[in-house]
C-alpha positions in Angstrom: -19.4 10.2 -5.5 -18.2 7.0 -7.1 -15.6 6.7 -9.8 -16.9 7.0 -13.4 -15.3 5.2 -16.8 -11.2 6.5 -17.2 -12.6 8.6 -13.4 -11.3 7.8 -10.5 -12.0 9.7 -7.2 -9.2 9.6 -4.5 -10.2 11.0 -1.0 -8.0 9.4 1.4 -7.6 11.0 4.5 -3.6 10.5 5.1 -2.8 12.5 1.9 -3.2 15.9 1.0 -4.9 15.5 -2.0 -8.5 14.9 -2.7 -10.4 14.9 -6.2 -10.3 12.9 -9.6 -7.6 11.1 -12.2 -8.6 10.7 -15.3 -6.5 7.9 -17.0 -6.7 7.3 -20.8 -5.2 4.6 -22.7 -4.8 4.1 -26.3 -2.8 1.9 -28.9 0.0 1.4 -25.9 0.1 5.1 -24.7 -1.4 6.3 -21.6 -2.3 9.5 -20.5 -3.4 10.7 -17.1 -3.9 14.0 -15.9 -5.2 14.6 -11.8 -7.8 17.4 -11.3 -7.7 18.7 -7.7 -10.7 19.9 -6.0 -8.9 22.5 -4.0 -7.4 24.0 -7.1 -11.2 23.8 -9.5 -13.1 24.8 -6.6 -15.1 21.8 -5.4 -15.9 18.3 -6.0 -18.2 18.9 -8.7 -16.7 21.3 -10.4 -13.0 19.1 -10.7 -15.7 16.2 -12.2 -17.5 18.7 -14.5 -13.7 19.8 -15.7 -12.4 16.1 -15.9 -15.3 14.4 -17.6 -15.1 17.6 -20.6 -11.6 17.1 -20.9 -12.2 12.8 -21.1 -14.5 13.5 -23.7 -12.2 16.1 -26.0 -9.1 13.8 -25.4 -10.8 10.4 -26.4 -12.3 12.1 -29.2 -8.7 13.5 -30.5 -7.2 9.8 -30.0 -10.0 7.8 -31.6 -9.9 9.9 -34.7 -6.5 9.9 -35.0 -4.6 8.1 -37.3 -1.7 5.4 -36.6 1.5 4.8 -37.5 2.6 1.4 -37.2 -0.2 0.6 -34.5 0.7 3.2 -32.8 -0.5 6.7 -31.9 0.9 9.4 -34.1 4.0 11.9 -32.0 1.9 15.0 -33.4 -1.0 13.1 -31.6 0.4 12.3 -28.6 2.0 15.8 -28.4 -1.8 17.3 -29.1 -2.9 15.1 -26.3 -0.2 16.1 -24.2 -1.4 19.9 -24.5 -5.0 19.4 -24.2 -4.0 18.3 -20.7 -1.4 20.7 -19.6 -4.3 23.3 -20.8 -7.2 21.4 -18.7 
């Protein structure tokens, strides 16, 4: 599979992991979060997970508001958790 928007697919053979990094960035914050295909059962299943939890996250940071320029700490610490919980 190739690498979607924010999607990237890692399958090297000299490391031990293989699936997909999703890496967000917003107003100077960055958020990335790996989803493993050992641990979400497959390589479709780890892109089925990753591309939901792309879509919640850049919803929560586009309709957030801004403080300065910058992403709100309540924000970033919702963002935070939506990932810990993907």
């Amino acid at each position: 599979m190739k690498s979607k928007k924010n999607l990237t697919r890692f399958t090297y053979e000299t490391t031990a992991f293989q699936g997909w990094r999703l890496c967000l960035s917003r107003s100077g914050t960055t958020f990335t979060k790996y989803f493993s295909d050992k641990k979400y059962g497959g390589e479709r299943k780890a892109l089925k997970l990753a591309e939901t939890t792309r879509t919640e996250l850049a919803e929560l940071l586009d309709g957030s508001r801004k403080v300065n320029g910058k992403l709100s700490q309540t924000t970033i610490n919702k963002a935070k958790k939506l990932l810990k919980n993907a």
